[in-house]
C-alpha positions as CSV (number, residue, x, y, z in Angstrom):
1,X,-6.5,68.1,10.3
2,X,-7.4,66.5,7.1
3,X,-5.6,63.1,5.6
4,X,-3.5,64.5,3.2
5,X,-1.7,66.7,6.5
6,X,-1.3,63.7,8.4
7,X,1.7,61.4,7.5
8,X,0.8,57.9,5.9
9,X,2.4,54.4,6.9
10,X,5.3,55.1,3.9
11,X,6.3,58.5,6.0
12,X,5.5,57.0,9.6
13,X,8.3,54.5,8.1
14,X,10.9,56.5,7.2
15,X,10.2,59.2,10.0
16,X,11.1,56.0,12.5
17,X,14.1,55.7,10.4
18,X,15.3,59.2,10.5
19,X,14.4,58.8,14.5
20,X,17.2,56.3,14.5
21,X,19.4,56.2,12.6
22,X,22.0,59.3,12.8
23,X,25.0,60.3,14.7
24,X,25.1,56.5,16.5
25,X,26.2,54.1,13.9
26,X,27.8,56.3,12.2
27,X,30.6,57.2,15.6
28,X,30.0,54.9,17.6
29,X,31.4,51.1,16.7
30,X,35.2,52.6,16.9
31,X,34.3,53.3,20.8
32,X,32.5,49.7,21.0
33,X,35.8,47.9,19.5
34,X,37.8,49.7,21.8
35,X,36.1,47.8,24.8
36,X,35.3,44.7,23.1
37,X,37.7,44.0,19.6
38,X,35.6,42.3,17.6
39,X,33.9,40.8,19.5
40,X,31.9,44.4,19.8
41,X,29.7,42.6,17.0
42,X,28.8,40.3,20.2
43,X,27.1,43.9,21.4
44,X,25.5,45.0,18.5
45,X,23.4,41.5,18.0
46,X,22.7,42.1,21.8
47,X,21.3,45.7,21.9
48,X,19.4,44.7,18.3
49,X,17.6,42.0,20.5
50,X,16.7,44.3,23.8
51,X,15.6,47.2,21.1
52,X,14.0,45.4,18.8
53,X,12.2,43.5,22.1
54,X,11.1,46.9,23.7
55,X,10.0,48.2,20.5
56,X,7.8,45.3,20.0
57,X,6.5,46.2,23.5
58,X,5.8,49.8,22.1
59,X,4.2,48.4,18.9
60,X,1.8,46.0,20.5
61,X,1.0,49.0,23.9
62,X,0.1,51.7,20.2
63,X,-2.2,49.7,18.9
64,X,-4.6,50.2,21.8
65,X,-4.9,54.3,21.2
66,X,-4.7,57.1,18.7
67,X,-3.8,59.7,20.8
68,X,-0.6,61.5,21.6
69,X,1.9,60.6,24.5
70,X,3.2,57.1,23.4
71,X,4.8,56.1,26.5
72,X,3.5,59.0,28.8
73,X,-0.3,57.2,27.6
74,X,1.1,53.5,27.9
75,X,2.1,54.3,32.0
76,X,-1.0,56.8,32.7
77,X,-3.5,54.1,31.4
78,X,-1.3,50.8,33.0
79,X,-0.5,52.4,36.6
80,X,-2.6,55.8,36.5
81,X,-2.2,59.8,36.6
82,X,1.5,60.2,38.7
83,X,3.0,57.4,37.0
84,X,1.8,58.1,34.0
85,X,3.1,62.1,34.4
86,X,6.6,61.2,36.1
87,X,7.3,59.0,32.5
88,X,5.5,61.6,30.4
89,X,7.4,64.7,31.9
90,X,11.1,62.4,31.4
91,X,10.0,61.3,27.9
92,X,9.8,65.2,27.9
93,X,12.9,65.8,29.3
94,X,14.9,62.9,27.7
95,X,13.8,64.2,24.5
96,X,15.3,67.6,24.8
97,X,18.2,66.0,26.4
98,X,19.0,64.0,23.6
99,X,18.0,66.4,20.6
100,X,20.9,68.8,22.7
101,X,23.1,65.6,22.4
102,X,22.8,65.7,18.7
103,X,22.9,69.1,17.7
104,X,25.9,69.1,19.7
105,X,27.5,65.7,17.3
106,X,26.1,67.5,14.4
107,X,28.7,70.6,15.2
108,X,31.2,68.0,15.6
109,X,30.5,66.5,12.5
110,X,30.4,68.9,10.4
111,X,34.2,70.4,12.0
112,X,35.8,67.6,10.1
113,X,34.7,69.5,6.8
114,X,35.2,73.0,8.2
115,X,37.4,72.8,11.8
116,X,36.6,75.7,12.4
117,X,33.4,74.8,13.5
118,X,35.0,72.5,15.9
119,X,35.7,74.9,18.6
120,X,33.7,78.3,20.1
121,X,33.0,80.7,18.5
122,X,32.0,78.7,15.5
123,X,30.2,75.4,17.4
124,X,27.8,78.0,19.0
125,X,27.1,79.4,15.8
126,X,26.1,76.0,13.9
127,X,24.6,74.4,16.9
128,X,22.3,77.8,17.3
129,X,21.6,77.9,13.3
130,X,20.9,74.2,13.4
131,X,18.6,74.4,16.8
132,X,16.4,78.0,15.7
133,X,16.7,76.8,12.0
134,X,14.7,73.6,12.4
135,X,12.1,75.4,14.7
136,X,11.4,77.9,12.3
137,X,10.6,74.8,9.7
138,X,8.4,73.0,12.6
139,X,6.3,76.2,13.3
140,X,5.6,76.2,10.1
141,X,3.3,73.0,10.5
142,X,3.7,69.4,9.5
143,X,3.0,69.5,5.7
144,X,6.7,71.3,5.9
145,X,8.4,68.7,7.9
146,X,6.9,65.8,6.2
147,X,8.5,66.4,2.8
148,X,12.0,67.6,4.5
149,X,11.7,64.1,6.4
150,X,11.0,61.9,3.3
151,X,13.4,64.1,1.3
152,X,16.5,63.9,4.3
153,X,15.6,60.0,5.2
154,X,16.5,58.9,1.8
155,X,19.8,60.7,1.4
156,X,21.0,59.7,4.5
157,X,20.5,56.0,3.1
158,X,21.6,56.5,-0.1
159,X,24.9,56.2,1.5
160,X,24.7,53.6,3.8
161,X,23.3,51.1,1.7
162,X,26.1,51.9,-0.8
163,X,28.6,51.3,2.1
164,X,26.9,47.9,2.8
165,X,26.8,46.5,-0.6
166,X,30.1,47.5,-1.7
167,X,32.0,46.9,1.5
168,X,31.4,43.1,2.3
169,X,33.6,42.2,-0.6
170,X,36.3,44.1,1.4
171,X,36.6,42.1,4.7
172,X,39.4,41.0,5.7
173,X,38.7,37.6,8.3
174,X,41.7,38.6,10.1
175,X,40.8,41.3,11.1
176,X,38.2,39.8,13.7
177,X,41.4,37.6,15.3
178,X,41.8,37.5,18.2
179,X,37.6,37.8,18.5
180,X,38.0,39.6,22.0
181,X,40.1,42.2,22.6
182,X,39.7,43.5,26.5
183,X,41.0,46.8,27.9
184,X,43.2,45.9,30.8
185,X,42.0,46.6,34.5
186,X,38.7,45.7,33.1
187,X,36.5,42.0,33.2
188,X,34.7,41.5,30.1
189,X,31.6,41.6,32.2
190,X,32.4,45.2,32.7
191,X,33.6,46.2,28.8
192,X,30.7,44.1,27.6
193,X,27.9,46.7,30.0
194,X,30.2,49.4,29.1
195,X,30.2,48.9,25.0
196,X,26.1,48.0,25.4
197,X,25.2,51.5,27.0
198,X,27.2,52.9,24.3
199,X,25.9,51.1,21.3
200,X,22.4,51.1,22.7
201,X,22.0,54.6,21.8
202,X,22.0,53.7,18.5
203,X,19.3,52.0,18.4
204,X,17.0,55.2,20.7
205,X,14.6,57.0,19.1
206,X,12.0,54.3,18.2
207,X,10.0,55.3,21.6
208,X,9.0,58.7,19.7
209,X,7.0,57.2,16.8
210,X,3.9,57.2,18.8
211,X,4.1,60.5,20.1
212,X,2.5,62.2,18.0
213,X,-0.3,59.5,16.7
214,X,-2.8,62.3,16.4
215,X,-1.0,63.6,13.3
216,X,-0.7,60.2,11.9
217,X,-3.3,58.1,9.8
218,X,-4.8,55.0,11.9
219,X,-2.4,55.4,14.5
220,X,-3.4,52.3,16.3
221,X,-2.8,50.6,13.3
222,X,0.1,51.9,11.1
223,X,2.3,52.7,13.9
224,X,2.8,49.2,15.0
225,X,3.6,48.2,11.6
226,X,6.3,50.8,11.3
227,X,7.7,49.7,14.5
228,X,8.0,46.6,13.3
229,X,9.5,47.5,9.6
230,X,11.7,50.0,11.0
231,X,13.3,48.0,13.8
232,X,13.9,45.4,11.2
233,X,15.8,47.5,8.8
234,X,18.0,49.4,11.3
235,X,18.9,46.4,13.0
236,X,20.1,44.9,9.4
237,X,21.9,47.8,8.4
238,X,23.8,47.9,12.4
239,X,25.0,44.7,12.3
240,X,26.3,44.6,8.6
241,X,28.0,48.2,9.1
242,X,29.8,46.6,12.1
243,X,31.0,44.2,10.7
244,X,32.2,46.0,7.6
245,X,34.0,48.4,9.5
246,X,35.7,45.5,11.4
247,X,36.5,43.4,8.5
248,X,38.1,46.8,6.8
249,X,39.6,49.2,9.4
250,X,40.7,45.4,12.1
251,X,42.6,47.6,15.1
252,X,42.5,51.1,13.5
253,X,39.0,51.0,14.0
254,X,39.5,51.5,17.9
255,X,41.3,55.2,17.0
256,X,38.1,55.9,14.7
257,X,36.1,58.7,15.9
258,X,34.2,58.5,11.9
259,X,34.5,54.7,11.2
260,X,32.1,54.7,8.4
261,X,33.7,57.3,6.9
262,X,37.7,55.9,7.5
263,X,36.4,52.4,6.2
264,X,35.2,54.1,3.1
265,X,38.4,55.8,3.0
266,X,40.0,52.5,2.7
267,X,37.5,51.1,0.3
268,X,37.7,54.3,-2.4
269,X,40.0,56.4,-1.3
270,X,39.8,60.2,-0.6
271,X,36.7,60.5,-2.2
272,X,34.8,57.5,-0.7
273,X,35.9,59.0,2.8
274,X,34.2,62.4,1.2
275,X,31.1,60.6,0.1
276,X,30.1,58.9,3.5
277,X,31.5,62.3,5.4
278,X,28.7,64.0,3.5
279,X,26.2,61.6,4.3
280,X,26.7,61.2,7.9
281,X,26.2,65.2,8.1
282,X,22.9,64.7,6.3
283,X,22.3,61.7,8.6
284,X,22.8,64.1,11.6
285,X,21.0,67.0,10.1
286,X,17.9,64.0,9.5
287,X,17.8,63.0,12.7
288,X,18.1,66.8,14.3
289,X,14.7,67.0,12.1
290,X,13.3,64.1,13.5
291,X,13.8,65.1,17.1
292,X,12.2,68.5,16.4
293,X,9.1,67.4,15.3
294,X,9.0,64.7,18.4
295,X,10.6,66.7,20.8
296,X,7.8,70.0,21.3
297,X,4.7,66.9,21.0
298,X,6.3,65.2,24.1
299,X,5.1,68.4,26.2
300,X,2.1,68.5,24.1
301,X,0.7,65.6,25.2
302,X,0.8,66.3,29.0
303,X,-0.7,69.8,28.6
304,X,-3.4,68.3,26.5
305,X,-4.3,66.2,29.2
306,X,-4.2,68.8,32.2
307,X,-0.6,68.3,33.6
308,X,1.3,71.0,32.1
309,X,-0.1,74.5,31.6
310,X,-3.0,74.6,29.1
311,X,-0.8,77.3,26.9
312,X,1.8,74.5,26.4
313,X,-0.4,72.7,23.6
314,X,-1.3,75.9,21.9
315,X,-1.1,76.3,18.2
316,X,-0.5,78.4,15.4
317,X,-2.3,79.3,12.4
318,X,-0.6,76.3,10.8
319,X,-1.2,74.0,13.4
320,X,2.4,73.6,14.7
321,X,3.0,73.4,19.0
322,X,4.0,77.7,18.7
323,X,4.8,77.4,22.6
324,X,6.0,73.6,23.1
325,X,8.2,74.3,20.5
326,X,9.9,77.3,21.0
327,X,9.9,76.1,25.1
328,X,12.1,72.8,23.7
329,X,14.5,74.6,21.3
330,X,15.5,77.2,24.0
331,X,16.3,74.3,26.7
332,X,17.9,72.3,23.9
333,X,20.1,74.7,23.3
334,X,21.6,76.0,26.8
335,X,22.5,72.0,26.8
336,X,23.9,71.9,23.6
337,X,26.2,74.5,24.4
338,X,26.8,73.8,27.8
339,X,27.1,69.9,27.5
340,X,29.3,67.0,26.1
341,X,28.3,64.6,23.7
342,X,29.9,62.1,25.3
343,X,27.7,63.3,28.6
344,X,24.5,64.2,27.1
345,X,24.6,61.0,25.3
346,X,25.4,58.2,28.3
347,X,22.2,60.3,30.8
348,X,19.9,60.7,27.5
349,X,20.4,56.7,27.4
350,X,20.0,56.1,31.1
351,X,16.6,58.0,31.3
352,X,15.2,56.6,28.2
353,X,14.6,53.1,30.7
354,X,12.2,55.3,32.7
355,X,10.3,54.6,29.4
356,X,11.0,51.3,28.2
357,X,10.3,49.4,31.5
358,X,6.9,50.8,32.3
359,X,5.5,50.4,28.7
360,X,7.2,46.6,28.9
361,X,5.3,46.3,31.9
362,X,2.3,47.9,30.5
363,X,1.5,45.4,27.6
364,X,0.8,42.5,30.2
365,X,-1.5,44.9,32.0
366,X,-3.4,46.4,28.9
367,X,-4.0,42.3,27.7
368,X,-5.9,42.1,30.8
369,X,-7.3,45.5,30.9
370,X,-8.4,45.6,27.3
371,X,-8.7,41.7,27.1
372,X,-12.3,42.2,25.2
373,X,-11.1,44.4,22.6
374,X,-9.1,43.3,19.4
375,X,-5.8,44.7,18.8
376,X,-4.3,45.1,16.0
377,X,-0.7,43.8,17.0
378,X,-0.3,41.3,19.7
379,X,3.8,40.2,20.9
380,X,4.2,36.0,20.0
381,X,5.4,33.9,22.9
382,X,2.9,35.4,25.4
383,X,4.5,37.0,28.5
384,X,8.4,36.0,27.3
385,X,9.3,39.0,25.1
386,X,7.8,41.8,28.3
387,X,9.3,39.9,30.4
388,X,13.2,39.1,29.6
389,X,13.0,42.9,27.9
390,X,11.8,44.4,31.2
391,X,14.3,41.8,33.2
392,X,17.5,42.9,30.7
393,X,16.6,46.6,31.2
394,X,17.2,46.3,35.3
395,X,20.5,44.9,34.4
396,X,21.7,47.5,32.5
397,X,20.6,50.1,34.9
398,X,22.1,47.9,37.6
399,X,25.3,48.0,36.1
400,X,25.3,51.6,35.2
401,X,24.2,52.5,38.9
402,X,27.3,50.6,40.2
403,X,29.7,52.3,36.8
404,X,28.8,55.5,37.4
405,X,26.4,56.3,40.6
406,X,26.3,60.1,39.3
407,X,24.8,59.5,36.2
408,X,22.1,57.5,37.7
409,X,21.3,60.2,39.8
410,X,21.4,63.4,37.2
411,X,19.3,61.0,34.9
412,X,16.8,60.2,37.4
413,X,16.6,63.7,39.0
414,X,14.0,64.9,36.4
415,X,11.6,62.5,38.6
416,X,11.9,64.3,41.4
417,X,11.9,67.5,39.5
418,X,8.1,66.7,38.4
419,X,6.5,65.6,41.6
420,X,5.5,68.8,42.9
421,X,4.8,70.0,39.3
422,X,2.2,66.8,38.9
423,X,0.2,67.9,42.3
424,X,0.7,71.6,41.6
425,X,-1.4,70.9,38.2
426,X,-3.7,68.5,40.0
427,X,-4.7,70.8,41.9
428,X,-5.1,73.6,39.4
429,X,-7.2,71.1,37.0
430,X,-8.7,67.9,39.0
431,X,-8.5,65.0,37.6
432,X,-7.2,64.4,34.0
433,X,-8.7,63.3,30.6
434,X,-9.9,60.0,30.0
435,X,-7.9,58.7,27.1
436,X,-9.7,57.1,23.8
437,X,-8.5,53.9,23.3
C-alpha cells in the first residue's frame, strides 16, 4: 500500500476524534446530573484523568510496533500467545458490541427528527441502512473512508465548538447550587461509580487508533502523537460542554435525554435546538464510520497472526478486510436489533478493561523488555501514571461486579468463549508470528 493510501498524522488525528466523540457527550451528562447534580462535573474531570491516563499507556505501548492489533499486540508481546488472544478476541468482540450500541443511538437519534424511526418497523430499517451502508463504503478500501472521515469529523465539530464558544456567556452560577444533588437510597460513593461507568463511555474509542497501524504512516510514531492531541482536545471539549449544559439547562438537565441540543434550545431557540440536533446525528453517523473501519481490523489482526482462520484477513481487489468485514457487520447487526442502548452500552464499557489493564500493565514490561531500543514516546513520572491507571481500573470493575454481578459476567463471558477457539487454532497452525517491533 503506497503513502498516499495510508492515512497521515492530520487524518490519524481526526479519525481518533471521530472514534470518540459521538453519541456520549452528546446524551449522556443529563444521566450523569441525575446521579450526581452538578457535581456530575466532579465525574467528567475524573473519567478525563483515567482516559487520558490509559491512553497515555496506549501511546507510549504503539510506539514500540507498526503492526496491527494495538492492544491484542501490547498483551501477546507483554504476557505471550493466550493472553495476548483472550484480549485480542474481546477487543474483537467489544468492538462489534459497541459499534451495535451506536448504530442502535444513531436510530434513536435520528427519531427525534422523524419518530417514526423511533420504533420497529422503521429502527430496523435505519439501523440496517446505517450497518450494510457503511460496509459497502469500507469494502471499498481506505482511500473511501479516509475522505468520508476527514469530511464527517469536521461537521460534527463545527457544532460543538460553536456550542462551546457561544454558550459560556450563558451560565447561570445558580444553577450549580446546591453542588451535589444525590438520588435518595443511594451513598454518593455509589452515584459517584454509577455516573463514572456512564460518562466513561464517552471517552471509549481511543484504544482503536492502533488497530490498524499497518494502514497508517510511521505508526510507531504518529500514533502516539495523536493519542496525545486527541485525548487533549476531547477532554477540553467534555468538560466545557458539561458545564455549559449545567450552567444553562440547572435541574432540567436531569430530564434531558439530548442536553446539547435542549441547552441550545435555550440559548437560540428552535433553531439552535435544530442546529445541534443535526450535528449530533452527523456526530453519530461519524463515529458509526469510525467503528467500521476499526471494527473488521480487530479480527484482522488475529487471523494475520494464526489465531483466527487464515480467510478472516483476506482482501479484496481494493484492499478492504472482504470477509472481517462483512463477518462484523452481520454480528453488529443481530445486536443492534436485538439489544438496548442503555445495555449494549454499560457491557461494551465493562469489557473494554479487559484492554486497558493489560496494555497499563504492558508499558512497565515492554521498558524492560525493550529497555535498549529508543522509543519514541515514553509516560513522565516513571511507574505512577501505569500504575494508579491500572489501580483505578480494578475499582471500577470492583464496583460494577458488586452493582451489577450480571453484567460482569455477560461482559466477561467472551473469555471463556475464546479458550477453546485459541487451542483449536494452535493446534491447526503451531506457534504464532513473531511481531516487528
Amino acid at each position: 500500500m503506497g503513502n498516499k493510501s495510508k492515512l497521515g498524522l492530520f487524518s490519524i488525528v481526526l479519525l481518533g476524534i471521530n472514534s470518540i466523540i459521538g453519541s456520549g457527550i452528546f446524551g449522556l451528562p443529563g444521566k450523569a446530573y441525575k446521579l450526581m447534580g452538578p457535581a456530575s462535573m466532579l465525574v467528567i474531570i475524573f473519567c478525563m484523568l483515567l482516559s487520558v491516563s490509559i491512553a497515555l499507556c496506549f501511546a507510549e505501548a504503539g510506539s514500540w510496533f507498526k503492526v496491527n492489533g494495538g492492544p491484542y499486540i501490547y498483551a501477546k508481546e507483554a504476557f505471550g500467545d493466550f493472553i495476548g488472544f483472550e484480549v485480542g478476541f474481546m477487543k474483537w468482540a467489544i468492538s462489534i458490541i459497541a459499534w451495535s450500541a451506536m448504530a442502535n443511538f444513531f436510530a434513536s437519534t435520528l427519531a427525534k427528527v422523524f419518530p417514526a424511526v423511533g420504533h420497529n418497523p422503521g429502527r430496523l430499517i435505519v439501523t440496517a441502512a446505517m450497518l450494510i451502508g457503511l460496509a459497502i463504503m469500507n469494502l471499498m478500501g481506505i482511500k473511501a473512508s479516509k475522505v468520508v472521515n476527514n469530511v464527517v469529523t469536521i461537521g460534527k465539530l463545527v457544532p460543538l465548538l460553536l456550542f462551546v464558544m457561544i454558550g459560556i456567556f450563558f451560565i447561570k452560577g445558580g444553577n450549580f447550587t446546591p453542588f451535589t444533588i444525590i438520588p435518595e437510597g443511594q451513598t454518593y460513593t455509589e452515584a459517584f461509580f454509577a455516573a463514572s461507568l456512564i460518562i466513561f463511555y464517552a471517552y471509549t474509542g481511543f484504544e482503536s487508533l492502533a488497530v490498524a497501524a499497518e494502514e497508517m504512516e510511521n505508526p510507531e510514531k504518529n500514533i502516539p502523537k495523536a493519542l496525545v492531541l486527541v485525548m487533549l482536545f476531547v477532554s477540553v471539549i467534555y468538560v466545557l460542554v458539561m458545564a455549559i449544559s449545567t450552567g444553562v439547562l440547572g435541574g432540567a438537565l436531569a430530564g434531558s435525554d439530548a442536553p446539547v441540543a435542549d441547552a441550545a434550545g435555550v440559548m437560540f431557540g428552535g433553531f439552535g435546538k435544530a442546529f445541534i440536533l443535526a450535528g449530533t446525528i452527523v456526530s453519530v453517523g461519524g463515529i458509526n464510520m469510525a467503528a467500521s473501519f476499526h471494527t473488521p481490523r480487530s479480527g484482522v489482526a488475529l487471523a494475520e497472526q494464526g489465531l483466527l482462520p487464515a480467510f478472516v484477513a483476506k482482501k479484496n481487489k481494493h484492499g478492504a478486510p472482504a470477509v472481517a468485514i462483512i463477518v462484523s457487520v452481520v454480528l453488529s447487526l443481530i445486536l443492534a436489533v436485538t439489544g438496548s442502548f442503555s445495555f449494549l452500552l454499560q457491557i461494551s464499557v465493562i469489557s473494554r478493561f479487559l484492554q486497558y489493564i493489560p496494555t497499563c500493565i504492558a508499558v512497565l514490561v515492554f521498558r524492560k523488555k525493550y529497555a535498549d531500543r529508543e522509543s519514541s514516546f515514553r509516560i513522565p513520572f516513571g511507574p505512577v501514571v501505569p500504575v494508579l491507571a491500572t489501580v483505578v481500573s480494578f475499582w471500577l470493575l470492583y464496583n460494577a461486579a458488586i452493582a451489577d454481578p450480571k453484567k460482569i459476567l455477560i461482559g466477561f463471558g467472551g473469555l471463556v468463549i475464546g479458550i477453546p477457539m485459541y487451542f483449536i487454532m494452535k493446534a491447526i497452525n503451531g506457534k504464532a508470528m513473531d511481531i516487528e517491533a
